[in-house]
N, C-alpha and C positions, 0 to 999 in steps of 0.2 A: 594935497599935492597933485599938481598935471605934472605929464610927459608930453610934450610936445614930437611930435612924427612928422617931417615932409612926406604928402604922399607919396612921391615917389622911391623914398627908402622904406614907407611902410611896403608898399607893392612888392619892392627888390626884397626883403624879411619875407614875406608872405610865401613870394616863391619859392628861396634858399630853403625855407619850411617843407613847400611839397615836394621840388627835387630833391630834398634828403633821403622821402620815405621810401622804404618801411621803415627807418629808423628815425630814432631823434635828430632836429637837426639843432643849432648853439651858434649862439655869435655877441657880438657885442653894438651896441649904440655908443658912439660918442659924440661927444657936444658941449656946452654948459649945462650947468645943473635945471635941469626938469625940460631939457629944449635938444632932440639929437638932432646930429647936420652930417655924420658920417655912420655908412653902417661897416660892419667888417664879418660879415660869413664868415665861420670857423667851421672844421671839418671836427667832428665827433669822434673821438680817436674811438671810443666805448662800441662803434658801430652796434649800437642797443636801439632796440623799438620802448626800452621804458627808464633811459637813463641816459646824458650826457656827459660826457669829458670835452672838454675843449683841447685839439690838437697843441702843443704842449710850442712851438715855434711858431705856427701862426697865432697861439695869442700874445707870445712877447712881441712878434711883427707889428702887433694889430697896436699892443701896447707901447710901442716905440715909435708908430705913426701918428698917435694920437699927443703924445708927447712931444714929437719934432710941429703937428700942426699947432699945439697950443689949447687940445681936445681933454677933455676928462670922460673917464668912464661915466655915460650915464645910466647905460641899462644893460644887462644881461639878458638874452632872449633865449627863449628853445621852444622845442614845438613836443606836445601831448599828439601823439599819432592817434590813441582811441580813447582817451578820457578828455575831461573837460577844460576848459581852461581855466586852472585854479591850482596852486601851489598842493605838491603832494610832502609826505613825510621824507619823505628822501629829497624834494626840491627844499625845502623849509632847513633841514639840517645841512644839506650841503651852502647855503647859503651865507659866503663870509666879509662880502664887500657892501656897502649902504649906500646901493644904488636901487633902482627900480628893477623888478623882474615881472619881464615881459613872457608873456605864455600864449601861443600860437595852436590851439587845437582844432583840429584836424581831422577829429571823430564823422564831420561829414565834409569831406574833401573842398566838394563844391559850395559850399560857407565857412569856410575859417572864420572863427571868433579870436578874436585877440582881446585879452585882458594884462593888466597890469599890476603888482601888489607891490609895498615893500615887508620885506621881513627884520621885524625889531629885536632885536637880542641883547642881553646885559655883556655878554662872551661871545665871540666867532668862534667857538668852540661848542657852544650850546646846541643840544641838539632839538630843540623847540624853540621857536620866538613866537612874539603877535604876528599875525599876519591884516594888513591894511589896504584896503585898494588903493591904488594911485589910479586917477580919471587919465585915459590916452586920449588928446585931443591932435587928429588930421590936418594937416596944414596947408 
């Protein structure tokens, strides 16, 4: 599985990434399945440097925008301020929608890595799934 990224919403994600820190930053990709075309910054209600909440009306906004365009959720993003980019046990469990989850880390400021996985689960309840990379291809 790709995720397709226009550079320039990867760039705008990259940022919304550093001007969040010190904390997490969360947003959403929308687009067709495996191709985003709109991004939507969400503000981290959690204000946490090691966990995200997505503000609770910008994400029905984000999700009412993307429905009046004709958009589907394609990815979930947030950013790792000092760990790697790579799904942790709290991102893995909180994970209940079968989209792609984007991970922006940040451990060295000046190179952000950006990785992609999806998390597979028999239940959105479960608190383990597989974890797979999805390849991010730049546009």
């Amino acid at each position: 599985m790709n995720l397709t990224i226009p550079k320039p919403i990867y760039d705008e994600m990259v940022r919304h990434c550093i001007d969040e820190m010190p904390n997490e930053a969360c947003g959403f990709l929308g687009g067709k399945v495996g191709e985003a075309s709109a991004l939507y910054p969400l503000a981290n209600a959690a204000l946490s440097p090691v966990y995200y909440r997505p503000e609770g009306k910008q994400m029905l906004a984000a999700f009412n925008d993307m429905e009046e365009q004709g958009l589907e959720l394609v990815a979930i993003f947030h950013s790792h301020v000092a760990s790697p980019a790579y799904p942790s046990v709290t991102d893995v469990r909180e994970a209940h929608y079968p989209v792609a989850y984007v991970i922006v880390s940040l451990s060295d400021e000046n190179s952000p890595v950006c990785r992609a996985f999806e998390v597979i689960k028999s239940d959105w309840r479960d608190e383990a799934g597989e974890i797979l990379e999805v390849d991010v291809v730049l546009s």
